[in-house]
C-alpha positions, 0 to 999 in steps of 0.5 A: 594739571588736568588730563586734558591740558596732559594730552594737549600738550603731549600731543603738541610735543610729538607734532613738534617732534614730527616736524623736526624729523621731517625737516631732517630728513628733508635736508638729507634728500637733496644732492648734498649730504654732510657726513656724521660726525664720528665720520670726520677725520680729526684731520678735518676736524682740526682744518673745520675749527681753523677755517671757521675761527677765520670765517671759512668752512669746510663741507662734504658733498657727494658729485653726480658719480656718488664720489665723496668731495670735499670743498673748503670755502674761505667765504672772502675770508679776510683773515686768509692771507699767504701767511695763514695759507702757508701756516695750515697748508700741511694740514690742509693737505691732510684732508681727504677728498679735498677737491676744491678751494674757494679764496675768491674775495681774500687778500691771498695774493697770486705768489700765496695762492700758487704755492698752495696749488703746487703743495696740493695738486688735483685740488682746484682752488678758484681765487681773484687770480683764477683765468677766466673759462 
Protein backbone atom coordinates (compact mmCIF):
# COMPACT_ATOMS: atom_id res chain seq x y z
CA UNK A 1 0.00 0.00 0.00
CA UNK A 2 1.02 3.41 -0.46
CA UNK A 3 1.52 6.15 1.97
CA UNK A 4 -1.62 7.90 0.52
CA UNK A 5 -4.01 5.28 0.26
CA UNK A 6 -2.13 4.52 4.53
CA UNK A 7 -3.39 8.19 5.31
CA UNK A 8 -6.83 8.07 3.71
CA UNK A 9 -7.73 5.19 5.25
CA UNK A 10 -6.25 6.06 8.89
CA UNK A 11 -8.08 9.18 8.72
CA UNK A 12 -11.38 7.31 7.56
CA UNK A 13 -10.79 5.44 10.86
CA UNK A 14 -10.69 8.34 13.15
CA UNK A 15 -13.70 9.97 11.51
CA UNK A 16 -15.32 6.76 11.87
CA UNK A 17 -14.00 6.62 15.53
CA UNK A 18 -15.18 10.40 16.29
CA UNK A 19 -18.51 9.89 15.21
CA UNK A 20 -19.21 6.88 17.47
CA UNK A 21 -18.12 8.74 20.43
CA UNK A 22 -20.18 11.85 19.68
CA UNK A 23 -23.20 9.72 19.39
CA UNK A 24 -22.22 8.25 22.61
CA UNK A 25 -21.98 10.86 24.37
CA UNK A 26 -25.02 12.49 22.58
CA UNK A 27 -27.00 9.43 24.04
CA UNK A 28 -25.84 10.02 27.47
CA UNK A 29 -27.05 13.87 27.64
CA UNK A 30 -30.57 13.40 27.57
CA UNK A 31 -32.86 12.76 30.54
CA UNK A 32 -32.32 9.34 30.54
CA UNK A 33 -29.10 7.54 31.66
CA UNK A 34 -28.42 3.65 31.60
CA UNK A 35 -26.05 2.50 34.36
CA UNK A 36 -22.73 0.77 33.42
CA UNK A 37 -22.72 -2.81 33.65
CA UNK A 38 -20.60 -3.44 36.51
CA UNK A 39 -23.42 -1.16 38.28
CA UNK A 40 -26.11 -3.70 37.66
CA UNK A 41 -26.95 -6.13 40.67
CA UNK A 42 -26.87 -9.75 39.66
CA UNK A 43 -30.27 -9.27 41.10
CA UNK A 44 -31.20 -6.96 38.00
CA UNK A 45 -29.30 -8.92 35.98
CA UNK A 46 -30.66 -12.26 36.70
CA UNK A 47 -34.71 -10.29 36.32
CA UNK A 48 -33.07 -8.33 32.79
CA UNK A 49 -32.42 -11.86 31.20
CA UNK A 50 -36.01 -13.57 32.32
CA UNK A 51 -37.76 -10.36 30.94
CA UNK A 52 -36.07 -10.33 27.76
CA UNK A 53 -36.39 -14.09 27.30
CA UNK A 54 -40.05 -12.97 27.34
CA UNK A 55 -39.76 -9.86 25.51
CA UNK A 56 -39.68 -7.51 28.44
CA UNK A 57 -37.07 -5.04 29.58
CA UNK A 58 -35.82 -3.40 32.40
CA UNK A 59 -34.29 0.12 32.30
CA UNK A 60 -32.42 2.87 34.68
CA UNK A 61 -33.41 6.26 34.63
CA UNK A 62 -32.87 9.13 36.52
CA UNK A 63 -36.51 11.38 37.68
CA UNK A 64 -36.40 15.04 37.65
CA UNK A 65 -34.82 15.10 41.75
CA UNK A 66 -31.58 12.97 39.96
CA UNK A 67 -33.22 9.80 42.00
CA UNK A 68 -32.22 6.35 40.38
CA UNK A 69 -35.63 4.54 39.07
CA UNK A 70 -36.07 1.69 37.72
CA UNK A 71 -38.71 0.84 35.30
CA UNK A 72 -39.68 -3.13 34.10
CA UNK A 73 -41.80 -2.85 30.72
CA UNK A 74 -43.37 -6.26 29.58
CA UNK A 75 -43.55 -4.50 26.29
CA UNK A 76 -47.35 -6.55 25.76
CA UNK A 77 -45.54 -9.24 26.48
CA UNK A 78 -47.65 -12.25 25.78
CA UNK A 79 -45.37 -14.55 27.55
CA UNK A 80 -46.28 -12.44 31.02
CA UNK A 81 -49.09 -14.40 32.48
CA UNK A 82 -50.08 -14.84 36.41
CA UNK A 83 -47.87 -17.87 36.35
CA UNK A 84 -44.61 -16.29 35.41
CA UNK A 85 -45.66 -13.30 37.37
CA UNK A 86 -45.92 -15.58 40.41
CA UNK A 87 -42.77 -17.63 39.54
CA UNK A 88 -40.19 -14.34 39.29
CA UNK A 89 -42.06 -11.83 41.77
CA UNK A 90 -39.49 -12.88 44.45
CA UNK A 91 -36.94 -11.87 42.25
CA UNK A 92 -38.70 -8.93 40.90
CA UNK A 93 -38.72 -7.86 44.63
CA UNK A 94 -35.28 -7.97 44.84
CA UNK A 95 -34.66 -5.06 42.18
CA UNK A 96 -33.53 -1.82 43.55
CA UNK A 97 -35.24 1.18 42.99
CA UNK A 98 -37.85 -0.72 41.22
CA UNK A 99 -40.74 1.86 40.83
CA UNK A 100 -42.65 1.07 37.84
CA UNK A 101 -44.20 -1.77 36.18
CA UNK A 102 -45.84 -1.82 32.71
CA UNK A 103 -48.33 -5.16 32.09
CA UNK A 104 -50.70 -3.09 29.79
CA UNK A 105 -51.56 -5.34 26.74
CA UNK A 106 -50.52 -9.12 28.75
CA UNK A 107 -52.67 -11.82 29.60
CA UNK A 108 -52.01 -11.25 33.43
CA UNK A 109 -55.44 -10.96 34.78
CA UNK A 110 -56.51 -8.61 37.52
CA UNK A 111 -56.29 -11.52 40.46
CA UNK A 112 -52.38 -11.83 38.96
CA UNK A 113 -51.74 -8.28 38.84
CA UNK A 114 -53.19 -7.66 42.39
CA UNK A 115 -51.01 -10.05 43.78
CA UNK A 116 -48.10 -8.69 42.65
CA UNK A 117 -48.90 -5.06 43.75
CA UNK A 118 -49.71 -6.51 47.43
CA UNK A 119 -45.86 -8.59 47.09
CA UNK A 120 -44.36 -5.04 46.07
CA UNK A 121 -45.72 -1.99 47.60
CA UNK A 122 -44.60 1.37 46.38
CA UNK A 123 -44.27 0.10 43.00
CA UNK A 124 -46.94 1.09 40.44
CA UNK A 125 -47.62 -1.34 37.99
CA UNK A 126 -50.08 0.21 35.24
CA UNK A 127 -52.19 -3.06 33.55
CA UNK A 128 -55.47 -3.18 31.45
CA UNK A 129 -56.70 -3.17 34.92
CA UNK A 130 -55.17 0.30 35.94
CA UNK A 131 -58.44 3.06 37.13
CA UNK A 132 -58.36 5.51 34.54
CA UNK A 133 -57.00 9.18 36.31
Amino acid sequence: MNDSFRMTKMKTTILKLFVGATFLVAQGCGETQVKELGDVTQDEKLVAEKLQAIGGRLSHDIDDDDNEIVTIDFANSQNATDAWLKEHTEEIKKVENLKFINLMGTPASKKGIEALEKALPGVEVQSNFSKKK
